[in-house]
C-alpha positions in Angstrom: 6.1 -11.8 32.6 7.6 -12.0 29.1 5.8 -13.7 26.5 7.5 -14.9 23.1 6.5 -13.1 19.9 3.6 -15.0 17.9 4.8 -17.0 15.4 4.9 -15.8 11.7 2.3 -17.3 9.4 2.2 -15.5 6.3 2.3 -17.8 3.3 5.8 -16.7 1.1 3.7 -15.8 -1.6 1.1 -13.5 0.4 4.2 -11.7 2.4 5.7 -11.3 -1.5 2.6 -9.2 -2.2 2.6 -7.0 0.6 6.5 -6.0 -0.4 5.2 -5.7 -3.6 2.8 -3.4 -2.0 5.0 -1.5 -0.3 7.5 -1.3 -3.1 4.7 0.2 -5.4 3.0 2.8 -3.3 7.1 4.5 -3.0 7.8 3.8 -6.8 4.3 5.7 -7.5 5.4 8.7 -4.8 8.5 9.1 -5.9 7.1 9.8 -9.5 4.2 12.4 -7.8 7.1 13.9 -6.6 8.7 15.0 -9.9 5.3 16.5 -11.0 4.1 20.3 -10.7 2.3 21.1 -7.4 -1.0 22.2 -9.7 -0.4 18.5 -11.5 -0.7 16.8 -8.0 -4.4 18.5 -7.5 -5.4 17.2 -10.9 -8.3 14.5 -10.5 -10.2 12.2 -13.5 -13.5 11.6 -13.5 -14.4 7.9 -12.1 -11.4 8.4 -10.1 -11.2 8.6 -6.2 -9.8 12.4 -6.0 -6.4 14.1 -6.9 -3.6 12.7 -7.2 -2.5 14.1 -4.0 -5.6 12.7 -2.0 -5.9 9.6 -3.2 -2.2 9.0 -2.3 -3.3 10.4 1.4 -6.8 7.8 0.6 -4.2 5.1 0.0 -2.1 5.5 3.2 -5.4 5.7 5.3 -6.5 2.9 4.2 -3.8 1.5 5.0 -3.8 2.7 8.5 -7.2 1.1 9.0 -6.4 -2.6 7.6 -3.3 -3.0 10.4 -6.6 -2.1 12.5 -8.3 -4.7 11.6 -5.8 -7.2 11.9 -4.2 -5.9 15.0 -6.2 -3.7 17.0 -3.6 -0.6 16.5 -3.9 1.9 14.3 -0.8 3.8 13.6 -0.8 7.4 13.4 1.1 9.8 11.9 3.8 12.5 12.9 1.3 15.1 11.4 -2.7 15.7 11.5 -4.3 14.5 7.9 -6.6 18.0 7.8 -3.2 19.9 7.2 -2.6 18.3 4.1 0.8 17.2 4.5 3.3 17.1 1.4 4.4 14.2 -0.4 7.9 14.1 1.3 5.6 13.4 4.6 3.3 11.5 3.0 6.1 9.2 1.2 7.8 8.9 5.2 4.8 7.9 6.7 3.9 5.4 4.2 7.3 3.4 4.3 6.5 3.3 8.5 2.6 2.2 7.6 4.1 -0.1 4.9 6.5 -1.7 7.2 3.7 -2.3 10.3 1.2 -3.5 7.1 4.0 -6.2 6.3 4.6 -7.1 10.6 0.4 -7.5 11.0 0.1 -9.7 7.7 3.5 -11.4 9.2 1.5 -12.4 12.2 -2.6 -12.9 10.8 -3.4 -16.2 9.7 -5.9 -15.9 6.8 -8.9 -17.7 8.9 -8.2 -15.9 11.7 -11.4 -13.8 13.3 -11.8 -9.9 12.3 -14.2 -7.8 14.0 -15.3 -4.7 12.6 -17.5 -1.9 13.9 -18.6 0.7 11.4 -21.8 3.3 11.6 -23.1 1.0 14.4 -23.4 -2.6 13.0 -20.8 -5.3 13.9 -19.2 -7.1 11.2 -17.4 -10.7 11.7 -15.6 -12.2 9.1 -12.0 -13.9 8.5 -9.0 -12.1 7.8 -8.6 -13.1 4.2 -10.8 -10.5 3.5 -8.3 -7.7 4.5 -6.1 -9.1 2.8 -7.5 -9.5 -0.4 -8.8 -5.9 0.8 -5.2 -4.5 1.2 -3.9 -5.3 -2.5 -7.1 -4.8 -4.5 -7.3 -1.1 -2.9 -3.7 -0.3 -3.6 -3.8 -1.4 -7.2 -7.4 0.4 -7.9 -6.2 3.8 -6.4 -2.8 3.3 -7.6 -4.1 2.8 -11.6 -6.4 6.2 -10.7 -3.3 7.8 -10.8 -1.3 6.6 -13.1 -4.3 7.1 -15.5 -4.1 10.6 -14.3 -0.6 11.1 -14.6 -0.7 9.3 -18.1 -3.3 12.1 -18.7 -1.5 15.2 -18.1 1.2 13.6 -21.0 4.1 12.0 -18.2 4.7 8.5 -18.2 3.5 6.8 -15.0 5.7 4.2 -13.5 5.1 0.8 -14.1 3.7 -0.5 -11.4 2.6 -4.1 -12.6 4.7 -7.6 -11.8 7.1 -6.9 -14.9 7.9 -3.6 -13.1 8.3 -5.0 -9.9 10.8 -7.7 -11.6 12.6 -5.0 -13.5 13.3 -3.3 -9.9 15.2 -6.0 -8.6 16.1 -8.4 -11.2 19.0 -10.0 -9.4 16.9 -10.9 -6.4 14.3 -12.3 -9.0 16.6 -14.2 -11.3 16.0 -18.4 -11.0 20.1 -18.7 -13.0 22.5 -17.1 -13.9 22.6 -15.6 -17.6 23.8 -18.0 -20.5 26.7 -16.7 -22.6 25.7 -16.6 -26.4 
């Protein structure tokens, strides 16, 4: 018996946010990946970790929403105790990135989320994760550009401007006017 795919509901501008997502969890990889190994262990106080595990915290996370909205949890080529690099970490995160952007695809925002954590079951709608998803990428994200900006390199931007200077063309409302 086949059964046809369930229908896409994302709202243009919520699916717009997870590429944006996406988009700024590689930008802020790429960047790690130009500093010193000893830079990627640096941490700030009020921060979640180093730089290195909060990228690893970010990816998790992650991991855990597309359980939430899906019942799968994706796992990686490699086990998380072994530390893996950012060249791993930057791989698996464009997979996760892509099943993040499928789940929110196919989750309505009122649809039912159960969730089971230290014994007590939790039931609330699927907004939540959502909102859940982009508030934890941007705090963890601005930990380490703080901590980047820190250790005198400049952090990428990672705000709306910079997400419009990335792909201005597929941005731009008109062509520009000759002066």
């Amino acid at each position: 018996m086949t059964t046809s795919p369930k229908p896409a509901f994302a709202e243009p501008t919520l699916a717009e946010l997870i590429r944006y997502n996406n988009w700024a969890n590689q930008a802020l990889i790429d960047t790690c990946q130009t500093l010193d190994p000893s830079e990627l262990e640096a941490a700030m106080p009020g921060a979640y970790g180093t730089i290195r595990d909060t990228i690893q915290h970010i990816i998790e996370g992650e991991e855990f929403y597309i359980s939430l909205l899906t019942g799968h949890r994706p796992r990686p080529p490699f086990g998380w105790a072994t530390k893996p690099g950012l060249p791993e970490l930057k791989d698996y995160a464009v997979q996760v990135g892509n099943a993040l952007a499928e789940a929110v695809n196919q989750t309505r925002p009122t649809d039912p989320i159960t969730e089971v954590d230290g014994g007590n079951t939790f039931h609330y709608q699927a907004v939540v994760v959502l909102i859940q998803i982009i508030s934890h990428g941007v705090e963890h994200r601005t930990n380490i550009t703080t901590t980047i900006n820190a250790k005198d390199h400049t952090p990428p931007a990672l705000d709306g401007w910079g997400y419009l200077s990335s792909d201005l063309k597929r941005f731009s409302i008109r062509e520009k006017v000759n002066e």
